[in-house]
N, C-alpha and C positions, 0 to 999 in steps of 0.2 A: 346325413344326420337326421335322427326325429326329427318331426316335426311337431308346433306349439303354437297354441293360439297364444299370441298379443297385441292388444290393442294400442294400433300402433300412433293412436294417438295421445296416449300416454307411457311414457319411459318409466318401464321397470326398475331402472336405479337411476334417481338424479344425482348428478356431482356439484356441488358447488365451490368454489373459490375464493375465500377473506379474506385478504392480503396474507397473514403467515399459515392461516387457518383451512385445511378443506376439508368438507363435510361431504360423507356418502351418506344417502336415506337408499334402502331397500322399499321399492313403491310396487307391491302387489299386494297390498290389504288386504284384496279380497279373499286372496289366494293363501294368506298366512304368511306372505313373503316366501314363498316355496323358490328354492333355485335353478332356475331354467338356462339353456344354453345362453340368451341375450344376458340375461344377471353374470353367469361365468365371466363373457366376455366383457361387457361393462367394468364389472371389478377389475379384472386385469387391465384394462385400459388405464384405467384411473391410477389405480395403485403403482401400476408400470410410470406414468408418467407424471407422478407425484412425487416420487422417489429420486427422480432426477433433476426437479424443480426446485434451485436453490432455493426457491423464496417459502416453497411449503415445509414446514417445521409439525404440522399438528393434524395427525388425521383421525376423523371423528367420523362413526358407522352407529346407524341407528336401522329401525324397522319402522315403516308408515302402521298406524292405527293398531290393534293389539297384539300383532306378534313383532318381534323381533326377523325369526325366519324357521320355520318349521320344517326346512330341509329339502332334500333333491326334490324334482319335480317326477314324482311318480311316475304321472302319465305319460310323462315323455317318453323314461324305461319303456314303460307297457306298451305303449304305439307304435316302440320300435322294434317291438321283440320278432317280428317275421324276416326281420332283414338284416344279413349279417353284422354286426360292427357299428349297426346305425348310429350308438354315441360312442363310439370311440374318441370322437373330436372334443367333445364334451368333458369328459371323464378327465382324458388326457389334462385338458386345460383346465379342470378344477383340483388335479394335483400337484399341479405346475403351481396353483393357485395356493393352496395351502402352504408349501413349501416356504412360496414369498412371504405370508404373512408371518410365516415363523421367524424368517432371517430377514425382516425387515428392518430397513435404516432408520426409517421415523418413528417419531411416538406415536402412537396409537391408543385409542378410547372407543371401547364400546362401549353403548348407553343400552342393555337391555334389557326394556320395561315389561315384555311379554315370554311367550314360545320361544324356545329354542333349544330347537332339536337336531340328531343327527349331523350334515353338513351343516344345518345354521346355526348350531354350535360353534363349530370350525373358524367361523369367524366372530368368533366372542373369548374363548381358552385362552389361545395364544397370545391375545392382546397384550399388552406392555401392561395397561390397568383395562380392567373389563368391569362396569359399574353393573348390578343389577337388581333390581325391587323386589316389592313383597308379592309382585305380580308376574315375574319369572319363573317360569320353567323347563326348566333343560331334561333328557331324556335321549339314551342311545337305542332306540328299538328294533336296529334293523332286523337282528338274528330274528324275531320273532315272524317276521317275513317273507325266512330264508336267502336274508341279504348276510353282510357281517358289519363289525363296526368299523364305518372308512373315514377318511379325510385326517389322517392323521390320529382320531382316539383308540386303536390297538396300541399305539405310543401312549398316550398323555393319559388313558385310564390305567393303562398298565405298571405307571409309574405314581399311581395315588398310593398310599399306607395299606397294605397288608394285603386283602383279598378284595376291597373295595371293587378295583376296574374290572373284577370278573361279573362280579355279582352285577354293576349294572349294565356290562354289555350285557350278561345272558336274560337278565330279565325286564330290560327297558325301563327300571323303576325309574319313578321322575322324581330330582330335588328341585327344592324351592328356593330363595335368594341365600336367606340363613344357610341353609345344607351348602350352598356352592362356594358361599367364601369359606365357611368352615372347614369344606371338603379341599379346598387349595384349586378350586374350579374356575372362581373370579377373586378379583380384586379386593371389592369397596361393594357395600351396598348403602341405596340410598331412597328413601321413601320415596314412592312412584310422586308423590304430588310435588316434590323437590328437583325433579327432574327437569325439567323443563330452565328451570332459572339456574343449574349445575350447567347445561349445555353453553347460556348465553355466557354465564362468568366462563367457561373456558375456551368461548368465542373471543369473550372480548382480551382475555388474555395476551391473546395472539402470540403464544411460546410455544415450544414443544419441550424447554425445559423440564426434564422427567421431576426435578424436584419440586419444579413451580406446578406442574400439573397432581401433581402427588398430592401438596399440599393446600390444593381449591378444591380437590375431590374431598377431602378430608374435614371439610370444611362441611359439608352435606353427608359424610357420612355417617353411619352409627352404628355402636359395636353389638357384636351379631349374637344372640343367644340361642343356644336352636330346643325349638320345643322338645317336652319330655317324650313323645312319642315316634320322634324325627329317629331317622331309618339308621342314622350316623350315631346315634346311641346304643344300637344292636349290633357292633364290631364284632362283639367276639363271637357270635354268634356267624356272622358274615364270613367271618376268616378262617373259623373251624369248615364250615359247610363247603365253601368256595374255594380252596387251600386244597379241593380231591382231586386224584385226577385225572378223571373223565367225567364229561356231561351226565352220565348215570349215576356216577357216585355223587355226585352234589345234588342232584334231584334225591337222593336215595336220603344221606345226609338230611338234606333239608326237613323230609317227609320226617326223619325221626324228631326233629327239635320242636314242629309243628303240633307234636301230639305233645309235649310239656304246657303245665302251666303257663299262663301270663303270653305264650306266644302265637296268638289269635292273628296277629299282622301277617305274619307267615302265609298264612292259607289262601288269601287272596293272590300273591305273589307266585306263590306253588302253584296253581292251578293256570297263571297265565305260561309261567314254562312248560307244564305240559300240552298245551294249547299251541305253541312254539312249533318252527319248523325244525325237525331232527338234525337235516343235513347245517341249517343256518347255524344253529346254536354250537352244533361240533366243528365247524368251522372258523366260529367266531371262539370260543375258547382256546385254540390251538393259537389261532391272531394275537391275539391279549398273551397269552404266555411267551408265545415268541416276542412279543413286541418290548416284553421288558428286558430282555435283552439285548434288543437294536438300538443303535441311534434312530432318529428322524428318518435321517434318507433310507436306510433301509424299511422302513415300517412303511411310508408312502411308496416305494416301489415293489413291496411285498401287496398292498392294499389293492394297490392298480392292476396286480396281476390278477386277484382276487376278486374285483370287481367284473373286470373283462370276460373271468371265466364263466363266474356266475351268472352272466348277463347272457353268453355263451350257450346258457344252462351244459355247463359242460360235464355236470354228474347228475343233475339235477334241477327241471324246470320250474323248484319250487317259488324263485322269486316273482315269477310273472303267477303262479296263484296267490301270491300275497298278497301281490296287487291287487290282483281281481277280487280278490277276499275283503280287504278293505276299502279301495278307493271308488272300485269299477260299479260290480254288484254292490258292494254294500253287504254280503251276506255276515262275512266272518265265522266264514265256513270253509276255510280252506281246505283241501284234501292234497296232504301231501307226498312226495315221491322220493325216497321211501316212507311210510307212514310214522316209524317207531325209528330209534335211535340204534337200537339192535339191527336194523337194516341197513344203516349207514356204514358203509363198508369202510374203513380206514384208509388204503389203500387206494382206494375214491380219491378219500379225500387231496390226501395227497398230491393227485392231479393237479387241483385248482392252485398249489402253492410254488409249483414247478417254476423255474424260471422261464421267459419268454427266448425268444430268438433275440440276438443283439438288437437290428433295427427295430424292436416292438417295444424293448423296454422303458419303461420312463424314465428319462435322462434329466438326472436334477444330480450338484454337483454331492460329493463326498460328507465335505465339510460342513459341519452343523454348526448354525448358529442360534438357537432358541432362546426366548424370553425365560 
């Protein structure tokens, strides 16, 4: 497996225990709560044997200091890109992971007040209720990386109203708390300075009563108006453009509605997809359309093969310049392989969607049971 620096005197995820109550905090501050193999296995620990602890009824996830969880831990991918499979361990067990918290027995409460992105999303959606402030922000970017969008949101974007899940996997746009309960993202939203005293009242609760818990969050929440300029007032515009289909006809699409009046937002937006890695963004639009067709377990076992490949670089080493483009260098100058989308060969792509050998594939059962 990569390897990750943690300081090992401090625990990346604390658990703790209330009588009917248990609380998970995501403890890498520094780090944006990024998810590293120790975080993978931590949560499944917890969550594994939480689940089978009569006495726990209520489980509560939060992020230490401003993020929530700002998703996989990059550098990890990156450090391990010379060695075959180096996170296979990893991956494997944060889709095993996602799966659980879909079909999970207990109620569940996310509290989040910052970041969250990509995988640290993943554990914020599927929450039973997911609270989240005027200081959240969620955001699917991987395509832009030449990753696609994993941990189950090829599912759960694909399944939003109209062209919605395309448009933000292919362009990472980020909503804010308003956009996410509006968008059917979260729950409840609840002013960041109310937060705090929302956790202790559903500490001191100590139920997991969905109704009782429903109705304490509600108690702190407020109903959500979304600015006149919020991205979720531009549908039809979304659904015409993102409704093409192929990644060039939506870029093409897009460019024409850019040149009309009053549509000035556009352009910032259009300029980060061409920006965009070719192979990622066609890979990732083929996901989202397929995924509105699957259940769950197909979309995480379609994701996991997608991951694996890509990590692979099995058409294409663009995901390790993503990296290097954002996190490593810092340049934000990736140069990608093939450069244009006209180069990405279909046929490619294909590859990466293949199914594995019986013993490689991710084995999570049939049966869905989602929130």
């Amino acid at each position: 497996m990569a390897k990750e620096v943690v300081n090992p005197d401090e625990p990346v995820v604390i658990g703790e225990e209330l009588d009917h109550v248990r609380s998970i905090t995501l403890n890498r501050p520094r780090h944006l709560n990024v998810i590293s193999s120790k975080v993978v296995s931590l949560l499944a620990e917890y969550l594994e044997k939480w689940e089978k602890d009569e006495k726990a009824e209520l489980i509560l996830i939060k992020g230490a200091g401003r993020a929530f969880s700002a998703g996989g831990d990059l550098k990890m991918f990156y450090d391990g890109r010379n060695s075959k499979d180096s996170c296979l361990e990893v991956v494997y067990r944060m889709y095993w992971l996602c799966y659980h918290i879909h079909t999970y027995k207990k109620t569940q409460v996310a509290l989040v007040q910052g970041i969250a992105m990509g995988g640290g999303a993943s554990l914020m959606v599927p929450m039973k209720f997911s609270v989240v402030t005027e200081k959240t922000v969620f955001a699917t970017p991987e395509a832009s990386i030449g990753f696609h969008v994993d941990c189950g949101f090829s599912y759960m974007l694909s399944h939003l109203p109209g062209h919605l899940g395309e448009f933000l996997a292919l362009t990472g746009a980020r909503l804010n708390g308003k956009e996410l309960v509006a968008a059917g993202l979260a729950t409840h939203f609840v002013p960041l300075e109310k937060l705090p005293e929302l956790e202790k009242r559903l500490i001191s609760l100590n139920s997991g009563d969905e109704n009782a818990v429903k109705s304490t969050i509600e108690e702190f929440s407020v109903h959500v108006q979304l600015d006149e300029d919020s991205v979720l007032n531009k549908k039809t515009i979304i659904d015409e453009c993102f409704s093409k289909d192929t990644v060039a006809d939506i870029i093409k699409s897009f460019e024409a509605e850019a040149s009309k009046e009053g549509n000035g937002w556009i352009g910032p937006i259009l300029k980060g997809l061409k920006r965009s890695s070719p192979t990622g963004m066609k890979i990732t639009l083929r996901s989202i359309r397929e995924g509105r067709k699957q259940k769950l377990p197909e979309s995480l076992k379609k994701e996991f093969r997608l991951t694996m490949n890509i990590l692979r670089t099995t058409i294409s080493p663009d995901v390790y310049e993503g990296i290097r483009a954002l996190t490593i260098d810092k340049d934000n100058s990736p140069k990608w392989e093939p450069p244009v989308l006209d180069q990405v060969d279909d046929e490619k792509v294909d590859l990466v969607f293949q199914p594995f050998n019986e013993d490689l594939e991710l084995k999570i059962p049939e049966q869905e049971q989602c929130r």
